[in-house]
HTML snippet that shows the backbone in 3Dmol.js (N, CA, C, O; Angstrom):
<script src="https://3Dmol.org/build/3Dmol-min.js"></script>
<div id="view" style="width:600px;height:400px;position:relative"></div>
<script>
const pdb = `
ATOM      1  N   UNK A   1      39.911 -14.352  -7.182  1.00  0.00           N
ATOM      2  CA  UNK A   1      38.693 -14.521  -6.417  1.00  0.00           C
ATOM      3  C   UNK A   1      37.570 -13.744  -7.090  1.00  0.00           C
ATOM      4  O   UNK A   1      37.758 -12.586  -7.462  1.00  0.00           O
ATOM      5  N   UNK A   2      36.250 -14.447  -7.271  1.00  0.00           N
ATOM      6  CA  UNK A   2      35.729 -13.682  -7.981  1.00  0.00           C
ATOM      7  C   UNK A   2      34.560 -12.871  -6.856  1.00  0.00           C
ATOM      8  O   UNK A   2      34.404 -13.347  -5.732  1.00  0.00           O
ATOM      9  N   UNK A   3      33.748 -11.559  -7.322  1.00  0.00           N
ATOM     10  CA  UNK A   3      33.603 -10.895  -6.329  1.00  0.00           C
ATOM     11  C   UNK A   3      31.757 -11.118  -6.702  1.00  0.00           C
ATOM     12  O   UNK A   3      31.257 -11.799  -7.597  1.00  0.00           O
ATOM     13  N   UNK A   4      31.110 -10.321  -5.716  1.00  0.00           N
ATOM     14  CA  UNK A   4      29.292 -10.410  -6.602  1.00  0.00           C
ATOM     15  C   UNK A   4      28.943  -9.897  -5.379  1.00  0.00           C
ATOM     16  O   UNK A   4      29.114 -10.335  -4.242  1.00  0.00           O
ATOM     17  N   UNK A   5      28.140  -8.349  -6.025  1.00  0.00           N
ATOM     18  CA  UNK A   5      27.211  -7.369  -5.575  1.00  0.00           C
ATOM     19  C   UNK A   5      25.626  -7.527  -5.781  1.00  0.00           C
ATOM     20  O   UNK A   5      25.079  -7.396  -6.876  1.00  0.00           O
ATOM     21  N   UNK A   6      25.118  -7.757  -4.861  1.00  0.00           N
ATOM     22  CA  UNK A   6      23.752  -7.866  -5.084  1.00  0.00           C
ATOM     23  C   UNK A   6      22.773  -6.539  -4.892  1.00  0.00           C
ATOM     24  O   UNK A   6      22.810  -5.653  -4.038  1.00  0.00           O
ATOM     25  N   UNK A   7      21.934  -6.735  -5.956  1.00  0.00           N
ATOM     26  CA  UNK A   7      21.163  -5.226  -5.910  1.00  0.00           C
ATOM     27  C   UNK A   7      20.166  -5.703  -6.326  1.00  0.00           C
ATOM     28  O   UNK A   7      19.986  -6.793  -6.870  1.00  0.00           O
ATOM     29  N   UNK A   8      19.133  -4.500  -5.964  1.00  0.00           N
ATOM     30  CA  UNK A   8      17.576  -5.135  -6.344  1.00  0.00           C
ATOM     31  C   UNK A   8      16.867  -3.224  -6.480  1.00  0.00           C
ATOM     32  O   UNK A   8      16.767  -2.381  -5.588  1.00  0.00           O
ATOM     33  N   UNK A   9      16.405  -3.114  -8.362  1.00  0.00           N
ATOM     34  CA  UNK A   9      16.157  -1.821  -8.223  1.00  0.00           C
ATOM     35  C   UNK A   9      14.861  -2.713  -9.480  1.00  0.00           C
ATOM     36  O   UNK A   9      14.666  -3.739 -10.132  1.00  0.00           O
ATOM     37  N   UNK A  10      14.280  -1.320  -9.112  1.00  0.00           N
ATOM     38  CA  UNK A  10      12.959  -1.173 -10.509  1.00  0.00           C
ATOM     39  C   UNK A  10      13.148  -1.160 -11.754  1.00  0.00           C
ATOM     40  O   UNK A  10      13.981  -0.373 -12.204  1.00  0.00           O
ATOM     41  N   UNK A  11      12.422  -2.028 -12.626  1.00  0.00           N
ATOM     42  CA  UNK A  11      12.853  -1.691 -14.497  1.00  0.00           C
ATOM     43  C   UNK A  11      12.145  -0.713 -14.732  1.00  0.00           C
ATOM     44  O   UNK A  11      10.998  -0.587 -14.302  1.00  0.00           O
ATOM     45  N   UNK A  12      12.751   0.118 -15.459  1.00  0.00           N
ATOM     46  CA  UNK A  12      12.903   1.177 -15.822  1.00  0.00           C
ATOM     47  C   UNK A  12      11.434   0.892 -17.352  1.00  0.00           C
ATOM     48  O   UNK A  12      10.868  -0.126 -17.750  1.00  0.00           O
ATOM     49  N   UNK A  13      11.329   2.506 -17.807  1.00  0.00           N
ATOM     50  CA  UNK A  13      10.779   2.513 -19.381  1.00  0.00           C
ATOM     51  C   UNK A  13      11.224   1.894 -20.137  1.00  0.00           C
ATOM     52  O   UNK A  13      12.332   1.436 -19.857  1.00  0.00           O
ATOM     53  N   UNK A  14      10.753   1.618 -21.193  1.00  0.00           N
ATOM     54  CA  UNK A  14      11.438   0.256 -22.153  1.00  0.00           C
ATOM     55  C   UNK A  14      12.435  -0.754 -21.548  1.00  0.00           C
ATOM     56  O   UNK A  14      13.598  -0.961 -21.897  1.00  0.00           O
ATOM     57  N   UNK A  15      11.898  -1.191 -20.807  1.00  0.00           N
ATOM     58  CA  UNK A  15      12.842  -2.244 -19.944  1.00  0.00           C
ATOM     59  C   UNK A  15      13.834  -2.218 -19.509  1.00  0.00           C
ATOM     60  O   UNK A  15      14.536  -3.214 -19.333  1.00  0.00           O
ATOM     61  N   UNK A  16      14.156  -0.977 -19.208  1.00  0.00           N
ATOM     62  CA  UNK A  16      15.889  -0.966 -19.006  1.00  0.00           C
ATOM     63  C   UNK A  16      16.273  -0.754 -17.367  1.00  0.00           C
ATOM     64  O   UNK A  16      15.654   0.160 -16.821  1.00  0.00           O
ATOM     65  N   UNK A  17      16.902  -1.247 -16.821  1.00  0.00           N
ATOM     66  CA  UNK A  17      17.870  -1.506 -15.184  1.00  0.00           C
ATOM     67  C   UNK A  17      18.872  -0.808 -15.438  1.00  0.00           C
ATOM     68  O   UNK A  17      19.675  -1.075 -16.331  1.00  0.00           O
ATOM     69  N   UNK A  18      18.941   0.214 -14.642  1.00  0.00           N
ATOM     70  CA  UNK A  18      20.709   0.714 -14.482  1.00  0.00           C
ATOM     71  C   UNK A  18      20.709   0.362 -12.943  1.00  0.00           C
ATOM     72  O   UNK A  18      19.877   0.314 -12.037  1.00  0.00           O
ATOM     73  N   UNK A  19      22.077   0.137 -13.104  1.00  0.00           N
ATOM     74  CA  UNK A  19      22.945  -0.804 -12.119  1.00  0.00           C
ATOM     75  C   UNK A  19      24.435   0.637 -11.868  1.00  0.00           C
ATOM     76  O   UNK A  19      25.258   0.997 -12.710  1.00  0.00           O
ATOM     77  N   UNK A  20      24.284   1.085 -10.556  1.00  0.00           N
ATOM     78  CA  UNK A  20      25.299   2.298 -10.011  1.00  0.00           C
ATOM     79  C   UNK A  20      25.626   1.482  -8.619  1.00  0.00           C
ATOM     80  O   UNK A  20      24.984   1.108  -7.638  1.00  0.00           O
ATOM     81  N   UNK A  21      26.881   1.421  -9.051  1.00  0.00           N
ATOM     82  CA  UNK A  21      27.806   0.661  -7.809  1.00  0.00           C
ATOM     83  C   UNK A  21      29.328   1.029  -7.628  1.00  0.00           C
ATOM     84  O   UNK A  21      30.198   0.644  -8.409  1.00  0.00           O
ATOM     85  N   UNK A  22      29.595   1.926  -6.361  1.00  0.00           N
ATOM     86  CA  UNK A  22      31.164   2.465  -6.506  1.00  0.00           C
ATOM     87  C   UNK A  22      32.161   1.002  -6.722  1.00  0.00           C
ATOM     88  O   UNK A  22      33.237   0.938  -7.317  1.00  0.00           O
ATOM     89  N   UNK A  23      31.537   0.075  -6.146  1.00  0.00           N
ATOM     90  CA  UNK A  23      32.608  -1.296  -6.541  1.00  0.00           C
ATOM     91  C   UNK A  23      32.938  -1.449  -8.130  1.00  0.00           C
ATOM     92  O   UNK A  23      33.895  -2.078  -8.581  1.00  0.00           O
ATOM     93  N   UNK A  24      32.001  -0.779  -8.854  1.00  0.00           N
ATOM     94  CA  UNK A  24      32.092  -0.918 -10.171  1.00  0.00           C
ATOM     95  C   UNK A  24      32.856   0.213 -11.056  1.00  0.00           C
ATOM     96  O   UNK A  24      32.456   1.376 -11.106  1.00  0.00           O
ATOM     97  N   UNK A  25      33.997  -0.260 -11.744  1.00  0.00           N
ATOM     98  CA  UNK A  25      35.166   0.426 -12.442  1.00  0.00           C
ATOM     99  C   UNK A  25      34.996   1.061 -13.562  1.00  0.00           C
ATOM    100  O   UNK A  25      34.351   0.212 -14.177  1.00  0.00           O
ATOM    101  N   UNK A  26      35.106   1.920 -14.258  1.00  0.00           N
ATOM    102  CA  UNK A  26      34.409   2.235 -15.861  1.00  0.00           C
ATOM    103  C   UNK A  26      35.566   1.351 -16.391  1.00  0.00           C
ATOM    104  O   UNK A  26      36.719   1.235 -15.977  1.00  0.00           O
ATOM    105  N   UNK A  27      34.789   0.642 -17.639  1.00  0.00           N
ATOM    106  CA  UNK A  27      35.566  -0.566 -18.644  1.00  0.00           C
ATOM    107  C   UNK A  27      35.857  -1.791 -18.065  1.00  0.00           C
ATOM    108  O   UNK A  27      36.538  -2.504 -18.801  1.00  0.00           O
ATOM    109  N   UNK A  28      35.502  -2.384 -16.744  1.00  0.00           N
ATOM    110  CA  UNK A  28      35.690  -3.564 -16.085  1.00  0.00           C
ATOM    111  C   UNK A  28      34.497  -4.160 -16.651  1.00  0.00           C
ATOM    112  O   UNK A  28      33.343  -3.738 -16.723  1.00  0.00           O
ATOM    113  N   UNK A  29      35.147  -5.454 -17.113  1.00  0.00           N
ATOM    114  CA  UNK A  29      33.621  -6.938 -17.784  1.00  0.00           C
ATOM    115  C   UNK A  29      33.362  -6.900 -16.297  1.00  0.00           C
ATOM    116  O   UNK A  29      34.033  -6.670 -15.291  1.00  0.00           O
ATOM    117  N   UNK A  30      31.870  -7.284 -16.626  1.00  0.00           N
ATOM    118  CA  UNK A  30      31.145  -7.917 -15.888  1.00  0.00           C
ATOM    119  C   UNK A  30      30.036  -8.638 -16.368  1.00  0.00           C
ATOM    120  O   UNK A  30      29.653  -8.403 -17.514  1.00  0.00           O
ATOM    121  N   UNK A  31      29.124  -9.962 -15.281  1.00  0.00           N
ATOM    122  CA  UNK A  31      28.736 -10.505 -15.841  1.00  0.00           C
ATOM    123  C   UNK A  31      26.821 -10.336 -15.088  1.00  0.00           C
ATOM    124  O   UNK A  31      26.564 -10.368 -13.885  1.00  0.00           O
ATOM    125  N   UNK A  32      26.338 -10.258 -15.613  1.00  0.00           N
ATOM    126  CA  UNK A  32      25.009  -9.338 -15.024  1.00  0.00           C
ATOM    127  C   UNK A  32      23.804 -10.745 -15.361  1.00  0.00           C
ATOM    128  O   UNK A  32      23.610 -11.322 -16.431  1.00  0.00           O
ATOM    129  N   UNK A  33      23.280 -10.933 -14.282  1.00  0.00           N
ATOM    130  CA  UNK A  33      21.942 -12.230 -14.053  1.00  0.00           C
ATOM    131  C   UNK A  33      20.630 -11.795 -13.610  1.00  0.00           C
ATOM    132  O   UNK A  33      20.315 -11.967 -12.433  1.00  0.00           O
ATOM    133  N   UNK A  34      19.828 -11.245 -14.436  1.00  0.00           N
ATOM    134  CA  UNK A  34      18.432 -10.824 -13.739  1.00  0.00           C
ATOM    135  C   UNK A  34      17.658 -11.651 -13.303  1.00  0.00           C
ATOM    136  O   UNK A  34      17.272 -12.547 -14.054  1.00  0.00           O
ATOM    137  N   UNK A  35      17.209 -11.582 -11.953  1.00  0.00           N
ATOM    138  CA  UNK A  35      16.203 -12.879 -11.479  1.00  0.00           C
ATOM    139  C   UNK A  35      14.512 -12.321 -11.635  1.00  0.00           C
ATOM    140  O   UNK A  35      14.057 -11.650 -10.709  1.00  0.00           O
ATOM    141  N   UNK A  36      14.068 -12.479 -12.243  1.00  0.00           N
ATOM    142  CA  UNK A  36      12.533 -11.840 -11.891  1.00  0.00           C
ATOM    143  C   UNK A  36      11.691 -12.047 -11.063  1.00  0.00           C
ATOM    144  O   UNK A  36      11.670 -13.259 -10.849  1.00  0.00           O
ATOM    145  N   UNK A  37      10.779 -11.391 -10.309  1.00  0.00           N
ATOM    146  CA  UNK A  37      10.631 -11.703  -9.191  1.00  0.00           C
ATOM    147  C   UNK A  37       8.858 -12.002  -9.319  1.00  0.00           C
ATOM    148  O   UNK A  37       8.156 -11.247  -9.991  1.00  0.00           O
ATOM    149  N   UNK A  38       8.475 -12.802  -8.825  1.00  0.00           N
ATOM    150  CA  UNK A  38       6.851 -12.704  -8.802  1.00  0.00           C
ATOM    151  C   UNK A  38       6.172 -11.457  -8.293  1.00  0.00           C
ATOM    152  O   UNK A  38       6.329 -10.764  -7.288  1.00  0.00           O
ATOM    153  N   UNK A  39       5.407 -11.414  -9.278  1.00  0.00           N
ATOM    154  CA  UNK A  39       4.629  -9.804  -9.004  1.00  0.00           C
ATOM    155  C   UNK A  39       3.829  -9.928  -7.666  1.00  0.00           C
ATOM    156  O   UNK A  39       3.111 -10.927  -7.623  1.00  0.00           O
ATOM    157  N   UNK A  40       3.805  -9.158  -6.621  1.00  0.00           N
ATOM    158  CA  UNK A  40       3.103  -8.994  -5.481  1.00  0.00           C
ATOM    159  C   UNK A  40       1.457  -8.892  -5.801  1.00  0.00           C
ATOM    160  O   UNK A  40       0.847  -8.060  -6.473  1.00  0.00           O
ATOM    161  N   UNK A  41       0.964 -10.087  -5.041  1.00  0.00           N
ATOM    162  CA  UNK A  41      -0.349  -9.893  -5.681  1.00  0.00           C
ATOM    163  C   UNK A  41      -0.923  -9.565  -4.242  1.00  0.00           C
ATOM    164  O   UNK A  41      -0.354 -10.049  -3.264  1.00  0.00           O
ATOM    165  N   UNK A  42      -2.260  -8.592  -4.054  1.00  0.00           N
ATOM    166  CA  UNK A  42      -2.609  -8.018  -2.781  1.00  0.00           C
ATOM    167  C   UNK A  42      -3.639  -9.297  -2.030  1.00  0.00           C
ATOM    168  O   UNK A  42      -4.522  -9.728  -2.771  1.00  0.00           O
ATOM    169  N   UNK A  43      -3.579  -9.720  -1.040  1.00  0.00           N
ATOM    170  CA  UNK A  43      -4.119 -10.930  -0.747  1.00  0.00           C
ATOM    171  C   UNK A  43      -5.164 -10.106   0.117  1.00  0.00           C
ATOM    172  O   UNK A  43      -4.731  -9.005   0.459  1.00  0.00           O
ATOM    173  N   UNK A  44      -6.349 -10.384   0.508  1.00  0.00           N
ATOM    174  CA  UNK A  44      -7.653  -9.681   1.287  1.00  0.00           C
ATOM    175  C   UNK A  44      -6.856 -10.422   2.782  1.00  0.00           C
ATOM    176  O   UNK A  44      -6.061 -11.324   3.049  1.00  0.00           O
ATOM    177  N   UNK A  45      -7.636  -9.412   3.454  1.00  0.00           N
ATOM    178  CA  UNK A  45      -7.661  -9.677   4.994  1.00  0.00           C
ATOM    179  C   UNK A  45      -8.971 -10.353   5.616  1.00  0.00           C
ATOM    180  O   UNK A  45     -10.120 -10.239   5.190  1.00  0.00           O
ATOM    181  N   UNK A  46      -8.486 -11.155   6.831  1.00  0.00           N
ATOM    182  CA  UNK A  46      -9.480 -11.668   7.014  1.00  0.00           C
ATOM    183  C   UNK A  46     -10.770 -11.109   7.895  1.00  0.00           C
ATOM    184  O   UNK A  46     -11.557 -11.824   8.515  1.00  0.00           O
ATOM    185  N   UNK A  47     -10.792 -10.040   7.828  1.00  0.00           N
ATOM    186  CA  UNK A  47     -12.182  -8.837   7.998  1.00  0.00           C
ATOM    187  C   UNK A  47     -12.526  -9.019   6.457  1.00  0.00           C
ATOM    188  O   UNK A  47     -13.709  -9.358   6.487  1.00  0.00           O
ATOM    189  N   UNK A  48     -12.170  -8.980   5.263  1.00  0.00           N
ATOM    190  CA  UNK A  48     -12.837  -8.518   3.948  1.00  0.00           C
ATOM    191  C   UNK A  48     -13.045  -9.686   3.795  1.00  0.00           C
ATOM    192  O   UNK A  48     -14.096  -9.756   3.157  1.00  0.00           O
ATOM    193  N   UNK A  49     -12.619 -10.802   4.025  1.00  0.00           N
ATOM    194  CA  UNK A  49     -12.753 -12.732   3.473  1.00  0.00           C
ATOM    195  C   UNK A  49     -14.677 -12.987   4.357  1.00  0.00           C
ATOM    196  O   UNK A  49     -15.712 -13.595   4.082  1.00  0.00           O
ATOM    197  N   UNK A  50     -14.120 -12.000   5.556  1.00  0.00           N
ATOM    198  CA  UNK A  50     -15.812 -12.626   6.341  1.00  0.00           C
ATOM    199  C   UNK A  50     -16.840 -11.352   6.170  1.00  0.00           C
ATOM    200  O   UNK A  50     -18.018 -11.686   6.040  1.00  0.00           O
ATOM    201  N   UNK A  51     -16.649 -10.369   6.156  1.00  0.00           N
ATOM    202  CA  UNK A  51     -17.183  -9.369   5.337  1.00  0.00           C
ATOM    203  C   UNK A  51     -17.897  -9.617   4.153  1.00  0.00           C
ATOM    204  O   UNK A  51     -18.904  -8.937   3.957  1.00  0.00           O
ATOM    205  N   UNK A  52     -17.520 -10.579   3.213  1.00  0.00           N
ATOM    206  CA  UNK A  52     -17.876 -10.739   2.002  1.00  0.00           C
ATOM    207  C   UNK A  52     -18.667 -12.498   2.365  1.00  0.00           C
ATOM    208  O   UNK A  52     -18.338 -13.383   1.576  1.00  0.00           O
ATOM    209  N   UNK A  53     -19.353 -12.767   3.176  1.00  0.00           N
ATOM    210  CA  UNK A  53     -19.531 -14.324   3.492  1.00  0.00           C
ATOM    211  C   UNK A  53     -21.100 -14.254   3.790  1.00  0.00           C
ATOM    212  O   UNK A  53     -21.371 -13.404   4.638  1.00  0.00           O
ATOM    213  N   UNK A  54     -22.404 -15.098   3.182  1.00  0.00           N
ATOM    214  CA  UNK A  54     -22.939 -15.085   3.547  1.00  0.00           C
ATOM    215  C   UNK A  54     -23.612 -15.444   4.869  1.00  0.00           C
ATOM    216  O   UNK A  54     -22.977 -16.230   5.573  1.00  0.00           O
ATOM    217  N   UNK A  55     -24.857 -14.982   5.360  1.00  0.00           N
ATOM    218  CA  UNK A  55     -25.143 -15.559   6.459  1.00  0.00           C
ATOM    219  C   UNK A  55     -25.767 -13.823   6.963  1.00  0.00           C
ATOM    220  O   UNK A  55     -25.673 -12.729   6.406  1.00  0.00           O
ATOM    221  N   UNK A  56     -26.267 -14.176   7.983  1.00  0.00           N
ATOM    222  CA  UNK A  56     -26.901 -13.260   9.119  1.00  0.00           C
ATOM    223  C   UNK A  56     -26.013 -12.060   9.278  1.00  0.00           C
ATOM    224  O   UNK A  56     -25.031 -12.298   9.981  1.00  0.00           O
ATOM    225  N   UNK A  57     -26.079 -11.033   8.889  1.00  0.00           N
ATOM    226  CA  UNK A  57     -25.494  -9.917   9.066  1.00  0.00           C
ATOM    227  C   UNK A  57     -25.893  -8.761   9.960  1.00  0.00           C
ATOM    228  O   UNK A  57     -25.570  -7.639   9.572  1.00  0.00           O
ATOM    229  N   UNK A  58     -26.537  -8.876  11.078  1.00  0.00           N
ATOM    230  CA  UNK A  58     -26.981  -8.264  12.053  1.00  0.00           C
ATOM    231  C   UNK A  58     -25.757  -7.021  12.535  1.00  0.00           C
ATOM    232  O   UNK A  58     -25.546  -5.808  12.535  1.00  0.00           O
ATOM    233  N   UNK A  59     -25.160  -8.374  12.932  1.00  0.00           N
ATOM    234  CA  UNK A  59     -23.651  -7.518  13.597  1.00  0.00           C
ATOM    235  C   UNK A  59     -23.265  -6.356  12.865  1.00  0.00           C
ATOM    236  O   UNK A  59     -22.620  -5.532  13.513  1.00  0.00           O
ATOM    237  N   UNK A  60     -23.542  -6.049  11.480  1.00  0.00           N
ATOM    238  CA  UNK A  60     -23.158  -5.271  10.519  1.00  0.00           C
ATOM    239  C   UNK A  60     -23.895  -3.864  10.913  1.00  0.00           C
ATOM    240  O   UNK A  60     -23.584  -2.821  10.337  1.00  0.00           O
ATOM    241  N   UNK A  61     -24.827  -3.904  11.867  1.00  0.00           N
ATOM    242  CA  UNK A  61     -25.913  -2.831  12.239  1.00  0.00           C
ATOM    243  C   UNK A  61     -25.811  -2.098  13.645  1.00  0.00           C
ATOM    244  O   UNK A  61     -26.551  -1.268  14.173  1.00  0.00           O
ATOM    245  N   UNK A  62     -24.241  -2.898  14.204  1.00  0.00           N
ATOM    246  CA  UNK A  62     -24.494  -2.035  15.433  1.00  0.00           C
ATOM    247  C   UNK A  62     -24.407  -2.893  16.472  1.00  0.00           C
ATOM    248  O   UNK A  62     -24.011  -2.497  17.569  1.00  0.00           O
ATOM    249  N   UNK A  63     -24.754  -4.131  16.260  1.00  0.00           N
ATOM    250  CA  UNK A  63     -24.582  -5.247  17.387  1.00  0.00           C
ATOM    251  C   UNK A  63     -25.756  -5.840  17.150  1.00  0.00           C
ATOM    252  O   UNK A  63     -26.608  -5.483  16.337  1.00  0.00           O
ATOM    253  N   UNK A  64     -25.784  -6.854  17.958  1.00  0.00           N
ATOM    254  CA  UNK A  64     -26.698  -8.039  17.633  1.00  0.00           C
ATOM    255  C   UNK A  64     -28.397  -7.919  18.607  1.00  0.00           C
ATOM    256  O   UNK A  64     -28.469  -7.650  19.806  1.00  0.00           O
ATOM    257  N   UNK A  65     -29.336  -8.139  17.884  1.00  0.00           N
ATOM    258  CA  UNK A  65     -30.498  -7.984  18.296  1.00  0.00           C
ATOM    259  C   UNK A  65     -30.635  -9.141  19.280  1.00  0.00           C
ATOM    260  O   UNK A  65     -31.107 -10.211  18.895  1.00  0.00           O
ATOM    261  N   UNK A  66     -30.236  -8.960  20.544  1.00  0.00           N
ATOM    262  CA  UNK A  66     -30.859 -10.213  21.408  1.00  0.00           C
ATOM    263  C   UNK A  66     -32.343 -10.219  21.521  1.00  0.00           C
ATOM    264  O   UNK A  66     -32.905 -11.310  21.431  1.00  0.00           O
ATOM    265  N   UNK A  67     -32.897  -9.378  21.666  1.00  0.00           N
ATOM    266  CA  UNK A  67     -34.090  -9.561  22.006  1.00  0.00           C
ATOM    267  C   UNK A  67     -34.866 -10.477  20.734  1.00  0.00           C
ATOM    268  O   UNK A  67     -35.940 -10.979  21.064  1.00  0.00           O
ATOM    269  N   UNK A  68     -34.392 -10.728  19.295  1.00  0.00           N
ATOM    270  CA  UNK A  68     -34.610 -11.221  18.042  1.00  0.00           C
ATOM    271  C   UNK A  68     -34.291 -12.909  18.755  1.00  0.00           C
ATOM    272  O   UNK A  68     -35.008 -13.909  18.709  1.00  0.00           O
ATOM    273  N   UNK A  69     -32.996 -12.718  19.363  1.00  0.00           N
ATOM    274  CA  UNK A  69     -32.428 -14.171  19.823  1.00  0.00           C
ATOM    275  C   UNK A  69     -33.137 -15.024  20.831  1.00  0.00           C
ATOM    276  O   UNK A  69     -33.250 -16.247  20.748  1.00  0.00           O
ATOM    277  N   UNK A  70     -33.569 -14.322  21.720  1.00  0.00           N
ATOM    278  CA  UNK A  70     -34.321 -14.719  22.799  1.00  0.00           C
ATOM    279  C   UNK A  70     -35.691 -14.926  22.222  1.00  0.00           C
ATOM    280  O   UNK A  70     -36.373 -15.650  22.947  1.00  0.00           O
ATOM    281  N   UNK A  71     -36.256 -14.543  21.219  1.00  0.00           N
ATOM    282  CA  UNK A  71     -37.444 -14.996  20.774  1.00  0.00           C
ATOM    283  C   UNK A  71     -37.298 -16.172  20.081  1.00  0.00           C
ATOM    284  O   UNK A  71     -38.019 -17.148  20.283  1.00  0.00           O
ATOM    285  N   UNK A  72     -36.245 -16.132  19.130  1.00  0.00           N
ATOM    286  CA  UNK A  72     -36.301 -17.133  18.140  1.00  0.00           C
ATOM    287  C   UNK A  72     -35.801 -18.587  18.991  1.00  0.00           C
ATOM    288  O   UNK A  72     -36.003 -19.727  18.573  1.00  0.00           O
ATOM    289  N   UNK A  73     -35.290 -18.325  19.935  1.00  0.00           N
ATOM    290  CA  UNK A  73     -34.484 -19.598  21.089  1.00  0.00           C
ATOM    291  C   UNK A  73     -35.844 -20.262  21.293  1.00  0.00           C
ATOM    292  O   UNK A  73     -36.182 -21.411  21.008  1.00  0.00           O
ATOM    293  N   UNK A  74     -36.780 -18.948  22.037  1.00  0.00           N
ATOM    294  CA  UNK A  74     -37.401 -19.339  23.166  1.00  0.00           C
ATOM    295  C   UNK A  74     -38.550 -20.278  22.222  1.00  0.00           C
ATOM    296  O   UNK A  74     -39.326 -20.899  22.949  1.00  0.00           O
ATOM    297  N   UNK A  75     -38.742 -20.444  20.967  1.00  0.00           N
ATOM    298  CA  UNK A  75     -39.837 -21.337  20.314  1.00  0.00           C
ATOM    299  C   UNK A  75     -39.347 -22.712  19.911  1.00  0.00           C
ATOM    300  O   UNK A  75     -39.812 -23.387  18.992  1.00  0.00           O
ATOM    301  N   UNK A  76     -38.354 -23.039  20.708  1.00  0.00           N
ATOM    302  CA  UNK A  76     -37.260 -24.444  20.447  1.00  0.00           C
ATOM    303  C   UNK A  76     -37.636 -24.980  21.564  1.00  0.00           C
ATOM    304  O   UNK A  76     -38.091 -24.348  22.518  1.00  0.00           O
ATOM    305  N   UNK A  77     -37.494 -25.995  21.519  1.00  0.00           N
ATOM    306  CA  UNK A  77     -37.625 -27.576  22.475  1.00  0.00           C
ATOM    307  C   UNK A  77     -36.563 -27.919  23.069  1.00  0.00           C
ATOM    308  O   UNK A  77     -36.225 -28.819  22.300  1.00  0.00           O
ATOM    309  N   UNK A  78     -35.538 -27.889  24.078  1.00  0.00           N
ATOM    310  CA  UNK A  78     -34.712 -28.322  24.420  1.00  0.00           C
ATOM    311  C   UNK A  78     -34.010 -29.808  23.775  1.00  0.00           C
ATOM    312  O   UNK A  78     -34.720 -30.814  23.770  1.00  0.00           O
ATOM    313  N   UNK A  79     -32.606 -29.878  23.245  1.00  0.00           N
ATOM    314  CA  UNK A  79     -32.221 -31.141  22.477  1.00  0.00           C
ATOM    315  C   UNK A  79     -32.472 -32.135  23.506  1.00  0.00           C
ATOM    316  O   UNK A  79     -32.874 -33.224  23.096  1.00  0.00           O
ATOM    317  N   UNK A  80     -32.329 -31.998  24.668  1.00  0.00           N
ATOM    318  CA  UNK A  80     -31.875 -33.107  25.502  1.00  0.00           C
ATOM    319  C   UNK A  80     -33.559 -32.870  26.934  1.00  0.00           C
ATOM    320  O   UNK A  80     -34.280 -31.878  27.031  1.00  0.00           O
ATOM    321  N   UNK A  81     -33.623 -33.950  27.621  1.00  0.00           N
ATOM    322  CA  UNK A  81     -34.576 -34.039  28.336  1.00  0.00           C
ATOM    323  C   UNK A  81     -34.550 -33.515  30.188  1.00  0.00           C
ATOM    324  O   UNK A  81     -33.606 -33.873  30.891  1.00  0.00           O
ATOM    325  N   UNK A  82     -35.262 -32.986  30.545  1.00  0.00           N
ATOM    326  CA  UNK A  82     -34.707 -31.696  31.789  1.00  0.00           C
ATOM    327  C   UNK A  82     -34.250 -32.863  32.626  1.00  0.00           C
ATOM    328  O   UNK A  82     -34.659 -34.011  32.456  1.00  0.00           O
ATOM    329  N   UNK A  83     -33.270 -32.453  33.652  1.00  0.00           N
ATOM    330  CA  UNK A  83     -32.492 -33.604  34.549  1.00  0.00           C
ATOM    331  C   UNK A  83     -33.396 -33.330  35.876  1.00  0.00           C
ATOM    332  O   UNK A  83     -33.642 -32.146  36.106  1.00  0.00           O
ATOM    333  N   UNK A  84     -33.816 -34.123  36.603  1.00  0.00           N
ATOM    334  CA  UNK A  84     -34.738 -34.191  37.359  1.00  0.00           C
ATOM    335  C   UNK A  84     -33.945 -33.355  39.060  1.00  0.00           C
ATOM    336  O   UNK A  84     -32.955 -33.962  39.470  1.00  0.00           O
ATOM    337  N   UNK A  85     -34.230 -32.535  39.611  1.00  0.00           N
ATOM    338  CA  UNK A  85     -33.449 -31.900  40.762  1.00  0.00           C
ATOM    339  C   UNK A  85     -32.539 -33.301  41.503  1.00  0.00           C
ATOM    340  O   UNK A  85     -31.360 -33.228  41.848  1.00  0.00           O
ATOM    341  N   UNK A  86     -33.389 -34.499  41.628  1.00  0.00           N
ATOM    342  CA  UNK A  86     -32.829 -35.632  42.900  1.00  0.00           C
ATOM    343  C   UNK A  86     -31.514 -35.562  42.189  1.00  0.00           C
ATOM    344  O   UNK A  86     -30.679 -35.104  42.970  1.00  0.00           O
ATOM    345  N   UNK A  87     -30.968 -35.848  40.955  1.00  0.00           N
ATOM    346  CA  UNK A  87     -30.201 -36.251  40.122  1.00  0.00           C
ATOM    347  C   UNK A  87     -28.865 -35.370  40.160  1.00  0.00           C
ATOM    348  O   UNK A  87     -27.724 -35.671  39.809  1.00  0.00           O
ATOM    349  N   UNK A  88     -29.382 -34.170  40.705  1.00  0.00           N
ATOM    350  CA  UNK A  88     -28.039 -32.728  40.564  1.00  0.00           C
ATOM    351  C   UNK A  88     -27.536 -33.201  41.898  1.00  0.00           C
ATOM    352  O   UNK A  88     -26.580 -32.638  42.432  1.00  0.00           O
TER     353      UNK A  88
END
`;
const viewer = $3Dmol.createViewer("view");
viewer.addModel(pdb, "pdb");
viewer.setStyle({}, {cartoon: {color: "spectrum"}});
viewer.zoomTo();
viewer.render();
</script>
């Protein structure tokens, strides 16, 4: 029956893996398969993805200037046409 220990350690200086396993006998063959693993790449969070996004950055100051909002609203035209009271 054949047997298989799995381990997962760091390469070493000049490339070298040591492999310490009491299952392992001094002078027993064995047959050794390195898998390499994709390097961990650091992915941003999505605070730094919208952080980094243009557009109106108010919020960045503390909170948002309504009184800026209520002005800039209040010089707009309504999209739609006022509904007459009989109608409510």
């Amino acid at each position: 029956m054949q047997s298989a220990i799995h381990l997962t350690t760091t390469v070493l200086a000049g490339g070298r893996i040591d492999v310490v396993s009491p299952e392992l006998r001094s002078g027993q063959r064995v047959e050794l398969i390195v898998l390499l693993q994709d390097p961990v790449v650091a992915r941003p969070s999505a605070v730094d993805i919208l952080a980094g996004a243009p557009g109106d950055r108010q919020h960045r100051r503390g909170g948002l200037n309504h009184a800026h909002l209520e002005t800039r609203h209040s010089r707009h035209t309504p999209f739609w046409p006022a509904v007459p009271a009989h109608v409510l």
